[in-house]
C-alpha positions as CSV (number, residue, x, y, z in Angstrom):
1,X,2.3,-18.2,30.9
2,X,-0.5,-16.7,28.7
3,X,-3.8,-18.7,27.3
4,X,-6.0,-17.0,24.9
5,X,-9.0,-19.3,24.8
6,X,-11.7,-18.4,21.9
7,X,-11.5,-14.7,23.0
8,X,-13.9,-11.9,21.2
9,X,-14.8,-8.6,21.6
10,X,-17.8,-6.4,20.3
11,X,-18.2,-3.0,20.9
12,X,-21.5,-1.3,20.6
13,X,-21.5,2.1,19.0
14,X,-24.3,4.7,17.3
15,X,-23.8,2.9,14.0
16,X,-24.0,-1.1,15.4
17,X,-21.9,-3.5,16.5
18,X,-18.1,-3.6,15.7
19,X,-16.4,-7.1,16.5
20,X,-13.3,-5.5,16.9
21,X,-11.3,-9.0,18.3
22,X,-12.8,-12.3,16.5
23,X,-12.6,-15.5,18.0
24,X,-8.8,-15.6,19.1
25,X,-6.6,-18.4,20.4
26,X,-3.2,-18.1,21.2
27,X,-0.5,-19.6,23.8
28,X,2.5,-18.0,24.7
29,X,4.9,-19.7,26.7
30,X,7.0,-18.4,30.0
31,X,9.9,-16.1,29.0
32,X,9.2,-15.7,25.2
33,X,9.5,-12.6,23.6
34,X,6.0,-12.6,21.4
35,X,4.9,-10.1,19.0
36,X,1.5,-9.1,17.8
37,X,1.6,-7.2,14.3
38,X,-1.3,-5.7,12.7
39,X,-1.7,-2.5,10.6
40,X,-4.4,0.0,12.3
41,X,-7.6,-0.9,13.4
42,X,-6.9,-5.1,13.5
43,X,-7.7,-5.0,16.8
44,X,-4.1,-5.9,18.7
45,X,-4.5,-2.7,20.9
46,X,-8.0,-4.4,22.2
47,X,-6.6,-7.9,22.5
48,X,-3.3,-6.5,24.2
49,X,-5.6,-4.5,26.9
50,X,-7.4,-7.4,27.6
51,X,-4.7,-9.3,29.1
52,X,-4.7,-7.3,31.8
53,X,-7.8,-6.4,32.7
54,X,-8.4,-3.3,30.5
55,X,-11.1,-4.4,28.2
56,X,-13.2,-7.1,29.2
57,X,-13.5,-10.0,26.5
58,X,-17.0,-10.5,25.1
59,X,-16.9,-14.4,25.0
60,X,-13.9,-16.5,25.5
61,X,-11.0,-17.3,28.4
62,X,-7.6,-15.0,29.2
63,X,-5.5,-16.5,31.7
64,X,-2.3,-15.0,32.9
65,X,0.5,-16.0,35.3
66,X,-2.1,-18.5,36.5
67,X,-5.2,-16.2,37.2
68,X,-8.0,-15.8,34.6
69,X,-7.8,-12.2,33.8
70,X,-11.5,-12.3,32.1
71,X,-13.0,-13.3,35.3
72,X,-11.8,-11.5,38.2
73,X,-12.9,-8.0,39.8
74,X,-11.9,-5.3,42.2
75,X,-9.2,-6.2,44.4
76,X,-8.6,-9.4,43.0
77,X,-7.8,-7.9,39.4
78,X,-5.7,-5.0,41.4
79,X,-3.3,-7.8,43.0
80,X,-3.0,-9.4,39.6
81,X,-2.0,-6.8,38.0
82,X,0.9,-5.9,39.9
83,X,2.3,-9.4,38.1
84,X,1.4,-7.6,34.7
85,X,3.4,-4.4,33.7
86,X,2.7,-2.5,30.6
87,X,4.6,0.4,28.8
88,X,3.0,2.3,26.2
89,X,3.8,4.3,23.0
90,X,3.2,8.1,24.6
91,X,4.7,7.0,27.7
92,X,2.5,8.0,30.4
93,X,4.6,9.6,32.5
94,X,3.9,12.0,35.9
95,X,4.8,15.2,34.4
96,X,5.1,16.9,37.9
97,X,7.2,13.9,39.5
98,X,10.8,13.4,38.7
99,X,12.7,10.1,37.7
100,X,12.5,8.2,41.2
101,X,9.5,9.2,41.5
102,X,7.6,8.0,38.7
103,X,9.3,4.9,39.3
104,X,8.4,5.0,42.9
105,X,4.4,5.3,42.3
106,X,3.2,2.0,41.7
107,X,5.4,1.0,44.6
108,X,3.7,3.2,46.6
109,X,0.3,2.5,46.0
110,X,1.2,-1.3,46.9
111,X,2.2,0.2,50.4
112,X,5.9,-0.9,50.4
113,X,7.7,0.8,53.2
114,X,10.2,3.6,51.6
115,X,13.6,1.9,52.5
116,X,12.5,-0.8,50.2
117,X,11.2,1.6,47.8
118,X,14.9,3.3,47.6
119,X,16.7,0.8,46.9
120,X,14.5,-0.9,44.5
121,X,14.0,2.3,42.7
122,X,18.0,2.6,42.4
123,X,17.9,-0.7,40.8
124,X,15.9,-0.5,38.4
125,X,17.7,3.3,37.5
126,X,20.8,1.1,36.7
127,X,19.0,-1.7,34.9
128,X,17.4,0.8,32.4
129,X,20.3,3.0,32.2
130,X,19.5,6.1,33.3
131,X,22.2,6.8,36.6
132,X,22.6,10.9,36.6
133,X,19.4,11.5,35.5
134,X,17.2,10.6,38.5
135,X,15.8,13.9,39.5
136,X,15.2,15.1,36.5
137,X,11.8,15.9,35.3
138,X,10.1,14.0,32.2
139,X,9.9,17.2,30.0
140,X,14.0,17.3,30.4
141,X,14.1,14.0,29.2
142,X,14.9,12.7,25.6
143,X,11.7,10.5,23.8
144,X,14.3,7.5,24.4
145,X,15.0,8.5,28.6
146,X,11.0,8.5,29.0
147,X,10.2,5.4,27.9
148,X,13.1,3.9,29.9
149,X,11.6,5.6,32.7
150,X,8.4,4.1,31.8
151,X,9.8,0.4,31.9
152,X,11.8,0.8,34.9
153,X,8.1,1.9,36.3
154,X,6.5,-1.2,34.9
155,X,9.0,-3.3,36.3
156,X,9.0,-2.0,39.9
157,X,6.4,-4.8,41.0
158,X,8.4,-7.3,39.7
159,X,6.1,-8.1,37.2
160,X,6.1,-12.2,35.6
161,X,4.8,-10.2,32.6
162,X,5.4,-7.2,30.3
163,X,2.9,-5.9,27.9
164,X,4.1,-3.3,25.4
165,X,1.7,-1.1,23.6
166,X,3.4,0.2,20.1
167,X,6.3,1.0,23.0
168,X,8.4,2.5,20.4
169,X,6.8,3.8,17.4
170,X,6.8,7.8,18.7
171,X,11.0,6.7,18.4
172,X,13.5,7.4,16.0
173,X,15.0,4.3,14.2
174,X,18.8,4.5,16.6
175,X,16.7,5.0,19.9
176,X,14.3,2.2,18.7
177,X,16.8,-0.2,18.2
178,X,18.2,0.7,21.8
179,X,15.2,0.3,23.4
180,X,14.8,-3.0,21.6
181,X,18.2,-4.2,22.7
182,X,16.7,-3.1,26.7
183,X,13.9,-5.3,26.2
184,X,15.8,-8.2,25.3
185,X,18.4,-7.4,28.0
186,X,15.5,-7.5,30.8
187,X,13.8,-10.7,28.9
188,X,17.6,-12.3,29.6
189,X,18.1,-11.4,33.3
190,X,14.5,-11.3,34.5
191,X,13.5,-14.3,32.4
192,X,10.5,-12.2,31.7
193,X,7.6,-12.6,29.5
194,X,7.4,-10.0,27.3
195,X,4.4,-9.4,24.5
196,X,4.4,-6.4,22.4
197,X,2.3,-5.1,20.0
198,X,3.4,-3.5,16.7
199,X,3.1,-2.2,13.3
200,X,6.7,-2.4,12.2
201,X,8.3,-5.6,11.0
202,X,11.6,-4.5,12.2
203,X,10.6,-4.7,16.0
204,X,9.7,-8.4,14.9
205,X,12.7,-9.4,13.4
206,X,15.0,-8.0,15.9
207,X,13.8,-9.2,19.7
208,X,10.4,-11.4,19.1
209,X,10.7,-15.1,19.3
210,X,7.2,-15.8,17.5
211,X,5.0,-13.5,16.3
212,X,1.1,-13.9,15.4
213,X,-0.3,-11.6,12.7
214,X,-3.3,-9.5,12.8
215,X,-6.2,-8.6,10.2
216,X,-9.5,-7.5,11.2
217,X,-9.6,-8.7,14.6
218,X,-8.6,-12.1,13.5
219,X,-5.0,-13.9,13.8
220,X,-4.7,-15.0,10.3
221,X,-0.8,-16.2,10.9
222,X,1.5,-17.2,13.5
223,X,4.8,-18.7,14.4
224,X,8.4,-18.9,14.6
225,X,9.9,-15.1,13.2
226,X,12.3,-16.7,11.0
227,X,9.9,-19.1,9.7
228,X,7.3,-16.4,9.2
229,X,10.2,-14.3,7.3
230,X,11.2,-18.3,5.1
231,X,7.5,-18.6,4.2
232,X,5.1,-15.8,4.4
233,X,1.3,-17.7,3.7
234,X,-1.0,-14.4,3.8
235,X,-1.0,-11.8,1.9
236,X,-0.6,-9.5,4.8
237,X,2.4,-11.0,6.2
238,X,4.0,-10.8,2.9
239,X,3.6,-7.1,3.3
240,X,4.6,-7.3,6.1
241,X,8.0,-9.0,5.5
242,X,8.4,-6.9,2.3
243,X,9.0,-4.3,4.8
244,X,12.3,-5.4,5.5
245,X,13.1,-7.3,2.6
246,X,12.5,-5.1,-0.5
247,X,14.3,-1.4,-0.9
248,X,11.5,1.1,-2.6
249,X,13.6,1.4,-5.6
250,X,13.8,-2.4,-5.8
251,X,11.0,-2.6,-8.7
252,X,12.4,0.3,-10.4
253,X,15.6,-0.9,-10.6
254,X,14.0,-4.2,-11.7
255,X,12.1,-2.8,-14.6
256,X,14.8,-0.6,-15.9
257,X,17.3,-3.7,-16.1
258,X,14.7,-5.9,-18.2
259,X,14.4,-2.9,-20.2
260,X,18.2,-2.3,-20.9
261,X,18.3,-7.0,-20.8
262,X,14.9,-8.1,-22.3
263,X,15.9,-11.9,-22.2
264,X,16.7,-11.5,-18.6
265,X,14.7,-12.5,-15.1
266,X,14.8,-10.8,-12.1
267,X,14.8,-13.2,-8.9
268,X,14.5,-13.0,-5.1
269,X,16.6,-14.9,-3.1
270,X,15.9,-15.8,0.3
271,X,18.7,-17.5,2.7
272,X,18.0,-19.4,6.2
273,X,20.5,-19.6,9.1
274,X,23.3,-21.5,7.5
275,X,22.6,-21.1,3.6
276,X,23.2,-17.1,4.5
277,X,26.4,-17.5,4.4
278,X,27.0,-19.5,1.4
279,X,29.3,-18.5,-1.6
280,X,26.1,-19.5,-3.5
281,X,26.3,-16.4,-6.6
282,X,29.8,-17.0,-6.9
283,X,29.0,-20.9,-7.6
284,X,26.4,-19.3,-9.8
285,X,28.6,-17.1,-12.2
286,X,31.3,-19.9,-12.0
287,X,28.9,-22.7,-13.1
288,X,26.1,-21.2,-15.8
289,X,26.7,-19.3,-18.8
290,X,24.9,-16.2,-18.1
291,X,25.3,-12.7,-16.7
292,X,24.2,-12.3,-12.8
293,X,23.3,-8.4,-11.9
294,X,23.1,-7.9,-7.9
295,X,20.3,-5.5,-7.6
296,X,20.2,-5.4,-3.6
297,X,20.8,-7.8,-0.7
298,X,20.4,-7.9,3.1
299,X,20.9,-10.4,5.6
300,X,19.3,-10.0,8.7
301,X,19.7,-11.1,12.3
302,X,16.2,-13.1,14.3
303,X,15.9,-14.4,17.5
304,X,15.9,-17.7,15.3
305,X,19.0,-17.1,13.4
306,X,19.7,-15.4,10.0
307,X,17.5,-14.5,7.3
308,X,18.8,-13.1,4.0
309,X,17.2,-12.0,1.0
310,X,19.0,-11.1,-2.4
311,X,17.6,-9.8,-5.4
312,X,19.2,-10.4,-8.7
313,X,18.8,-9.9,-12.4
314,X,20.0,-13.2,-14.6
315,X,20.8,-12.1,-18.1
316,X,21.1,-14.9,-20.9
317,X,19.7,-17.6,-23.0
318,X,16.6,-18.8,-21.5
319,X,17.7,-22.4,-21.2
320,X,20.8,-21.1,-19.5
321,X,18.7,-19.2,-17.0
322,X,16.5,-22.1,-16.0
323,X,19.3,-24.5,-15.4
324,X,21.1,-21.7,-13.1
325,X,17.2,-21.9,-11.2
326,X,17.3,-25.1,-10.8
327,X,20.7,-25.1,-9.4
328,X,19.3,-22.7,-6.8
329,X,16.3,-24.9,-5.8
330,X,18.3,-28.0,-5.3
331,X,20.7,-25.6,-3.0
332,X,17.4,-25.4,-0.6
333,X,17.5,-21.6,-1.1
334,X,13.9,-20.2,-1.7
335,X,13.4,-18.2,-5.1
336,X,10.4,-16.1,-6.1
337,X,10.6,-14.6,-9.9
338,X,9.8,-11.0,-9.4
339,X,10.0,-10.1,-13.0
340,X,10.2,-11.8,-16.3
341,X,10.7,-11.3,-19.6
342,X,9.1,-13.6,-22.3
């Protein structure tokens, strides 16, 4: 559905040249949910505004839906991007239109006749939820109401394509995760493509089928979410995943416990799709003799399956401890020391 061929993009500005996308390839395939993650300024906003005609790639190929985005002009790029829709993070809504009629623009400006315009419009109020709220006005809407209006909008063309801009970051965490669960309802029915950029692992984990990962304009990682979240190869990503998989009192917690236990190790645990639900620490306390702390645990749903993490703090003879580690690794259960004492 989408080829990123060799794709960069310099900026000129008063202080030189800023390659702010470098050398990019990516392929995402019909009716995938992918994500783009990248902390500020790595240069997804560029690459996800080039897809549809935004920004203008400096050197390389962008095809989309069958037409090469990079290359067309004018009326051309117009009619191709009525197969694209795009919501963004601050909405961009028509403050003096209601409901209907944001929704009703772009169908407008393609010229279809206002019967047809009606009745889509009323569909795409009942796919995004909001019946009863259709003359309202955007600044009598909640953050969460806006941005459905702003999908229903992008989806009025019945777009092969959505592009999402940071489309819930300005969101609280419940009407995040409702939005989410939207997206992956409309990627379900529609058999949409959907590709949304981010800076929060959560929005990963939760709807994206793959995910490529950003650094200063370059994709340094990519692939399957639950793979990504199994075995993290760049330093960023492990950030990244750490977002999810460590509490912030984690290390504390840690450090006070090899105080209290100086022989002691703490470990972190990580469990893939069927492993998850293993009895594996009761195996652990039942087979080794040594003392098994659970510091803090999560297991966590992806488009992949489950991903779990567990840390714990093993307390015992040294020789104990390693055997009850090697008991782990033969279980195919990955395991990361996070502290040690000697």
């Amino acid at each position: 559905m989408i080829t990123i061929q060799k794709v960069k993009k310099i900026f000129s500005t008063k202080s030189g040249k800023v390659i702010a996308v470098d050398d990019i390839n990516i392929d995402i395939n019909k009716g995938e949910i992918f994500g783009i993650i990248g902390y500020s300024g790595a240069g997804k906003s560029t690459l996800i505004r080039m897809l549809n005609g935004l920004e203008i790639p400096t050197s390389g190929n962008i095809h989309v839906a069958g037409k090469e985005i990079s290359k067309i002009k004018g009326s051309e790029l117009r009619r191709a991007r009525q197969e694209i829709g795009m919501i963004f993070q601050h909405f961009n809504l028509l403050w003096s239109r209601t409901v209907e009629e944001n929704i009703s623009f772009p169908l407008e400006i393609a010229g279809v006749p206002r019967q047809e315009r009606r009745k889509k419009v009323d569909e795409l109020i009942k796919l995004v939820g909001l019946e009863g709220r259709e003359k309202s006005y955007p600044s009598q809407l909640s953050g969460g109401q806006k941005q459905r209006v702003g999908i229903a909008r992008a989806l009025a063309n019945d777009p092969k394509v959505l592009l999402c801009d940071e489309a819930t970051s300005a969101l609280d965490p419940q009407t995040t995760d409702s939005i989410l669960d939207l997206l992956v309802d409309i990627n379900e029915r529609l058999g949409l493509t959907i590709v949304l950029i981010t800076h929060e692992m959560h929005v990963i984990r939760k709807i994206c089928h793959r995910v490529a990962v950003m650094e200063s304009g370059k994709v340094v990682e990519t692939g399957s979410v639950l793979d990504v979240f199994k075995n993290p190869q760049q330093q960023i990503t492990q950030r990244f995943v750490r977002q999810l998989t460590e509490q912030q009192d984690t290390q504390e917690t840690a450090t006070q416990l090899l105080e209290l236990y100086p022989n002691g190790q703490v470990v972190m645990l990580t469990f893939i799709g069927n492993s998850a639900e293993q009895p594996i620490i009761t195996n652990l306390i039942r087979n080794f003799d040594f003392c098994v702390n659970i510091i803090q645990g999560n297991i966590s749903q992806t488009q992949n399956g489950s991903y779990g993490t567990l840390f714990v703090h093993l307390d015992g003879k040294k020789e104990e401890i390693n055997k009850g580690i090697q008991y782990l690794q033969q279980q195919k259960i990955g395991l990361e020391v996070i502290k040690a004492n000697d």
